[in-house]
C-alpha positions as CSV (number, residue, x, y, z in Angstrom):
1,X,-105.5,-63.0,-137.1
2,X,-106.6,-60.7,-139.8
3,X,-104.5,-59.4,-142.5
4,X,-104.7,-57.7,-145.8
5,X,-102.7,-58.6,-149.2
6,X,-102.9,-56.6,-152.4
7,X,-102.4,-59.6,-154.6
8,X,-104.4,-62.0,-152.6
9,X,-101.5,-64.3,-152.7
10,X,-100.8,-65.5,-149.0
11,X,-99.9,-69.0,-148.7
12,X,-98.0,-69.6,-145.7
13,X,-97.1,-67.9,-141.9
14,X,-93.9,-68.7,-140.3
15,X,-93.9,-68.8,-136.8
16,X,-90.8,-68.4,-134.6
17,X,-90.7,-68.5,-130.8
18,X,-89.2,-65.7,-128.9
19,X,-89.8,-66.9,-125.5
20,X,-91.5,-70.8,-124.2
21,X,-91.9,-73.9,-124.6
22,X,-92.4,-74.7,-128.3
23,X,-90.7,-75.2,-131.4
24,X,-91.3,-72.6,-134.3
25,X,-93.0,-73.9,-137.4
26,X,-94.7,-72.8,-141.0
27,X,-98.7,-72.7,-141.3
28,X,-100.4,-73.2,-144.0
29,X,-103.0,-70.3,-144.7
30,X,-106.5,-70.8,-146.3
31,X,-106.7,-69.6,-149.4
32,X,-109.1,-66.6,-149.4
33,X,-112.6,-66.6,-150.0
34,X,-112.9,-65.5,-153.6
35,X,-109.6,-68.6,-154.5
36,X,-108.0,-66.7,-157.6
37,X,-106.2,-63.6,-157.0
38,X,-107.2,-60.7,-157.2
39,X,-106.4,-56.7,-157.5
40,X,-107.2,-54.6,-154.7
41,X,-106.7,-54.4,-151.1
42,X,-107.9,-58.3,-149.8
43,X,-108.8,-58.2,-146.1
44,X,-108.8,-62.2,-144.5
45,X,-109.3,-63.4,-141.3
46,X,-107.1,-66.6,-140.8
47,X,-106.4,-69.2,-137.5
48,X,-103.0,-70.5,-137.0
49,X,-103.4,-73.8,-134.9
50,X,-101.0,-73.9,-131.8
51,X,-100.2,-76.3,-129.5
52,X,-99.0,-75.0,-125.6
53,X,-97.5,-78.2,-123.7
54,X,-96.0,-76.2,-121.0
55,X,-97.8,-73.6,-118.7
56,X,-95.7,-70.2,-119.1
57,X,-95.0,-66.3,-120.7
58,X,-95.3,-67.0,-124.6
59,X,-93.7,-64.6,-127.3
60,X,-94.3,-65.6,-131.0
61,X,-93.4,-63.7,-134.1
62,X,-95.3,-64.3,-136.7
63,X,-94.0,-63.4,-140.6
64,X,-96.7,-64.2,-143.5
65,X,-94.8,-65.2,-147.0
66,X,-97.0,-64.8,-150.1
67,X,-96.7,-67.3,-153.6
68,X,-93.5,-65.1,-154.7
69,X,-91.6,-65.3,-151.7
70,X,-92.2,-62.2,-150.3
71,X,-92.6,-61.5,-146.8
72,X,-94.7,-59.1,-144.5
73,X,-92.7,-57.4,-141.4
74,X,-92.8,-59.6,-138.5
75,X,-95.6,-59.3,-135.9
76,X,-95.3,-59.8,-132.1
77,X,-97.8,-62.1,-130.4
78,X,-97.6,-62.2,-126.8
79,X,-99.6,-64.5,-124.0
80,X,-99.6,-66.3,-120.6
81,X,-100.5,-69.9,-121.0
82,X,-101.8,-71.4,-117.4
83,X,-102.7,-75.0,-116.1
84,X,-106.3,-75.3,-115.8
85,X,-107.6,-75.2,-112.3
86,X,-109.4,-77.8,-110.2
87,X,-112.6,-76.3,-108.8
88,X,-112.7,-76.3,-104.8
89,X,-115.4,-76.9,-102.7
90,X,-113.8,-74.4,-99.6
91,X,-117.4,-75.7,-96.8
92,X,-120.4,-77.3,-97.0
93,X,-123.6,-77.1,-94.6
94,X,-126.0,-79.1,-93.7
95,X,-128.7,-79.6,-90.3
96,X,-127.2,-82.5,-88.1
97,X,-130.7,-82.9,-87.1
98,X,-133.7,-83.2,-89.4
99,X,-136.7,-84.1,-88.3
100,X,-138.8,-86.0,-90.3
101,X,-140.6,-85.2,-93.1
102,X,-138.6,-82.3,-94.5
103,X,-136.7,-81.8,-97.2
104,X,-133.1,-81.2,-96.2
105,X,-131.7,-77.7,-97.5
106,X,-127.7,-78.0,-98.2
107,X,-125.7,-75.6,-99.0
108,X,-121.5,-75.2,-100.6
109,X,-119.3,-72.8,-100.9
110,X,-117.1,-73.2,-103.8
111,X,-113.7,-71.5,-105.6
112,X,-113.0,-71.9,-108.9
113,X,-109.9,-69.6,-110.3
114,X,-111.0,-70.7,-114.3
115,X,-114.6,-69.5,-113.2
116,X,-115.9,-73.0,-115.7
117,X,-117.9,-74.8,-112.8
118,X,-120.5,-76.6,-114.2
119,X,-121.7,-79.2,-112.1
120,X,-122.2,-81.2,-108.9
121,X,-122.1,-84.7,-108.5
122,X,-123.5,-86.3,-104.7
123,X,-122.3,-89.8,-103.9
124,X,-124.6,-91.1,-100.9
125,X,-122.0,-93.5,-98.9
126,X,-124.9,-94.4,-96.5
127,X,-128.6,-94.1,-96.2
128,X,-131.4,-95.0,-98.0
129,X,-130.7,-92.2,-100.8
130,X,-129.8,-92.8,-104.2
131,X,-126.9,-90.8,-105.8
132,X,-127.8,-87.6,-108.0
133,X,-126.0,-84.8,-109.5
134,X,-126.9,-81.5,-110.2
135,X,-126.7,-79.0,-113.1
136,X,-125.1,-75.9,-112.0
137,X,-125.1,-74.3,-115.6
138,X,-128.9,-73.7,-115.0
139,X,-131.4,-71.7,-112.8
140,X,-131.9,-72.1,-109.7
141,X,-128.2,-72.5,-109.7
142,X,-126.5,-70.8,-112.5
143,X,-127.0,-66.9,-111.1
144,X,-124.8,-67.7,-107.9
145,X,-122.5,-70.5,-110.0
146,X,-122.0,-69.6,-114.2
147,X,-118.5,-67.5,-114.4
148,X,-118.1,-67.3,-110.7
149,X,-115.0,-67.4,-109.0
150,X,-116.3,-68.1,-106.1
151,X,-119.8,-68.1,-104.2
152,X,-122.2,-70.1,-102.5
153,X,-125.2,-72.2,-103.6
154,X,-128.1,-73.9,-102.1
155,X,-129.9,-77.4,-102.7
156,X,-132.2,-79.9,-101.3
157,X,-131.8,-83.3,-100.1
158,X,-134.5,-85.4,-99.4
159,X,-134.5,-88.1,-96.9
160,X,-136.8,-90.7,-97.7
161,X,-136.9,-92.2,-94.2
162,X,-135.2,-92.4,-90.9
163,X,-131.5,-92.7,-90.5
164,X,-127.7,-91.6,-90.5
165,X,-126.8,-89.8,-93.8
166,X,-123.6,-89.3,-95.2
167,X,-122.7,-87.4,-98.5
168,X,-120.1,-87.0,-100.7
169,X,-120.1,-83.8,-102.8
170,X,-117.7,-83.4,-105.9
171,X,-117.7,-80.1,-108.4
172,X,-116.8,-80.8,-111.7
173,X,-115.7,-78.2,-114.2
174,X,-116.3,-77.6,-118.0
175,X,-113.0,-79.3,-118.4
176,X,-113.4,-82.1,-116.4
177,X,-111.4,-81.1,-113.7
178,X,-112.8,-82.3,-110.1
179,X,-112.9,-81.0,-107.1
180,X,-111.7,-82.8,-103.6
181,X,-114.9,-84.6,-102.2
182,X,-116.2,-83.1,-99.2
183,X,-118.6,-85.3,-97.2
184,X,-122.0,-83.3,-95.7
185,X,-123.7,-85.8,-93.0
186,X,-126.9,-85.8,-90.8
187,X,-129.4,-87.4,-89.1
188,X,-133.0,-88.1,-89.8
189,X,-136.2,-89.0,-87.7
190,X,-139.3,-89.6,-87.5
191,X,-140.9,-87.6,-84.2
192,X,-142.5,-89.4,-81.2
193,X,-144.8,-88.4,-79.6
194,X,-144.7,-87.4,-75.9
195,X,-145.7,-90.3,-73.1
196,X,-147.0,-89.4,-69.4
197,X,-145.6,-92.2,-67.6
198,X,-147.0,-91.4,-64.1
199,X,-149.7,-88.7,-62.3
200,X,-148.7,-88.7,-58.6
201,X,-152.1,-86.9,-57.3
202,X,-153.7,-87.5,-53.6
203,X,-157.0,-89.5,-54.3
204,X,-158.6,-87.6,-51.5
205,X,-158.3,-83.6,-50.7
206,X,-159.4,-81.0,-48.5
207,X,-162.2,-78.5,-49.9
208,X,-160.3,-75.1,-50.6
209,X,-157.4,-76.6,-49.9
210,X,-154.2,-76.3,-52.3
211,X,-152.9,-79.6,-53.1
212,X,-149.3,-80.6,-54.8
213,X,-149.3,-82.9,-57.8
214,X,-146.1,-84.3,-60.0
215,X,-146.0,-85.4,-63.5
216,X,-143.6,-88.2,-64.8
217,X,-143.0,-88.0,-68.2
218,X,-140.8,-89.1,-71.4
219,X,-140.1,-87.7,-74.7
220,X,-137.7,-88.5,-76.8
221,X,-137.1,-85.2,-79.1
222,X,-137.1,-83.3,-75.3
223,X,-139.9,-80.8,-77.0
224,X,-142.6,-80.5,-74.7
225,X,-144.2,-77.4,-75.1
226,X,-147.5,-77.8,-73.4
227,X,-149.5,-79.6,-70.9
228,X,-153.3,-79.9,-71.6
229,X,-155.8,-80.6,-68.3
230,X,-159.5,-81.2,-69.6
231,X,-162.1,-82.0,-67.2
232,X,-163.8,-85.5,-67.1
233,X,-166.1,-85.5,-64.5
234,X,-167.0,-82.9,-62.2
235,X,-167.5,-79.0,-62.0
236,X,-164.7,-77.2,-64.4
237,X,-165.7,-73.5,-62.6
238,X,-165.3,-75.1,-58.9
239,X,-161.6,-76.5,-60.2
240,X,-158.7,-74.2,-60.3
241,X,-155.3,-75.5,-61.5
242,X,-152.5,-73.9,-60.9
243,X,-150.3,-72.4,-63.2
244,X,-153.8,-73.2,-65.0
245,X,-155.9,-75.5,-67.4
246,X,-152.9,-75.3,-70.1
247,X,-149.6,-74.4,-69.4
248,X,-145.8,-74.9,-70.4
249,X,-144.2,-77.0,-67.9
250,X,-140.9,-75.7,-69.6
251,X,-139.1,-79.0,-69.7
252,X,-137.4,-78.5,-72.9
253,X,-134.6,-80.2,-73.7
254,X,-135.5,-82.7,-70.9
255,X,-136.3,-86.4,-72.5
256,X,-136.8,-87.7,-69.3
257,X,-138.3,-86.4,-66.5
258,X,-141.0,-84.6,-63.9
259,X,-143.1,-81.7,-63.4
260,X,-145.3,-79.9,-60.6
261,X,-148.7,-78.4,-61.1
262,X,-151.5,-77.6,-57.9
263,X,-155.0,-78.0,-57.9
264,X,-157.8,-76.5,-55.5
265,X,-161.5,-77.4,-55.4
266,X,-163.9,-75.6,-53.8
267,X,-166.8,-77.8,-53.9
268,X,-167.6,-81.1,-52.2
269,X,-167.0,-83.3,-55.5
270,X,-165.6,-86.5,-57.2
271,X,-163.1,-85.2,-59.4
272,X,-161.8,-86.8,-63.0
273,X,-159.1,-85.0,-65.0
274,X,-157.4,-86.0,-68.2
275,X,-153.8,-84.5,-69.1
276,X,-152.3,-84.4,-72.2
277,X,-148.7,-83.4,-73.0
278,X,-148.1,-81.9,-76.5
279,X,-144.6,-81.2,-78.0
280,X,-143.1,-78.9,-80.8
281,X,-144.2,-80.9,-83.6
282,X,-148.0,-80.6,-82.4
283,X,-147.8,-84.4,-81.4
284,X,-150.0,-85.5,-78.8
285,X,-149.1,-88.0,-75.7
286,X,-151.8,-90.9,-75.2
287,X,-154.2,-89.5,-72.5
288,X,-153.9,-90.0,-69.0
289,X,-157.0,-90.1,-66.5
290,X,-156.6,-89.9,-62.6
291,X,-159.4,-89.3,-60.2
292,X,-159.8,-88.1,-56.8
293,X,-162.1,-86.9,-54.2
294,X,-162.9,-83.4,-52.7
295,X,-164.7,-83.7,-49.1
């Protein structure tokens, strides 16, 4: 508070309580900044010091008594005095999948009424991951976070190998105040790479003839995206494939399963292809040889 005394003489303020939770008392003032008194208007700047057990509406009159006794009219302070709030973390997001390697990108959404959050503290509860926390006061975090009272903001995990993943994430305020955990989880791998178990392929065939063919395959990450035919041994422009050379079996999804393709010579020949599947990830299967003849 800031007052003003002609003889510089303030000593104490009385302070009664209108309306709350708290028992009136006397404060001792400062004495100003020159210490003797003096003549003239004195303007001070004082703190009283006062204690709010109880959230609620506050009215306090305050009354400042000088070294003679004397006493200024009263003055009306008026205030609401709240609990402090618990931050909230309202959802978190994270991939279910990752594959392998990545870095993971999370993301929270967060309320906090006192707008104080400050910082966020990850327990890993299994996974090879070692706890961390994370200072939300400072960029890359602070423009979405600092006197928010609610938002969203974005950080990486990263998954040093293979595995299930769970997380617990906890906000913590300026105050100390946490928020409920709320537990993000995924799962990480490493890609395989596609396998051609089987190429079911007459070894003999008709010149000009269209023939069937059938490719057995697995893949765990069900991601094929293309299958590859090179020519080994023989003419390539007496050779037609159908749907062609390279093509997209479009299997995806499938981690199991079987494909058709054609193939037409027109040229009396002994024939040796080599297929290779490829998947999403640009892995390549092992690859597989099969011959035939054309007569």
């Amino acid at each position: 508070m800031t007052y003003q005394d002609v003889d510089g003489d303030v000593c104490t303020a009385r302070v009664e309580v209108l309306e709350g939770v708290l028992e009136g008392f006397t404060a001792d003032l400062a004495p100003s900044p020159d210490g003797d008194q003096v003549t003239g208007v004195v303007d001070v700047e004082s703190s009283i010091p006062i204690v709010i057990a109880e959230p609620g509406h506050y009215r306090l009159q305050i009354t400042l008594v000088d070294e003679a006794g004397l006493e200024s009219s009263a003055h009306e302070v008026r205030f609401e005095a709240l609990l402090p709030h618990a931050p909230d973390v309202v959802a978190g997001e994270v991939p279910q999948l990752i594959q392998l390697p990545t870095d993971v990108l999370a993301s929270a959404q967060f309320e906090d009424l006192d707008r104080d959050l400050s910082r966020a503290k990850l327990e890993v509860l299994s996974g090879p991951l070692d706890d961390f926390s994370l200072d939300l006061t400072q960029p890359p975090y602070a423009e979405h976070v600092v006197g928010q009272a609610e938002g969203k903001f974005s950080f990486e995990i990263v998954p040093p190998e293979p595995g299930s993943y769970r997380i617990q994430l906890t906000l913590v305020d300026t105050a100390g105040l946490e928020s409920e955990p709320f537990e993000l989880a995924f799962e990480a791998y490493t890609p395989t790479a596609p396998v051609v178990d089987r190429v079911m392929f007459p070894t003999s065939i008709d010149v000009g003839d269209d023939h069937n063919g059938l490719v057995r395959f697995e893949d765990s990450e069900g991601d094929i995206v293309e299958a590859r035919f090179d020519v080994i041994a023989g003419d390539p422009s007496t050779i037609e494939i159908d749907p062609g050379f390279s093509f997209d079996p479009e299997v995806e999804g499938e981690t199991d399963g079987a494909f058709r393709f054609s193939i037409r010579v027109t040229q009396a020949q002994t024939v040796t292809l080599q297929l290779i599947l490829v998947d999403a990830a640009d892995l390549e299967s092992e690859p597989h040889e099969f011959t035939f003849d054309a007569r």
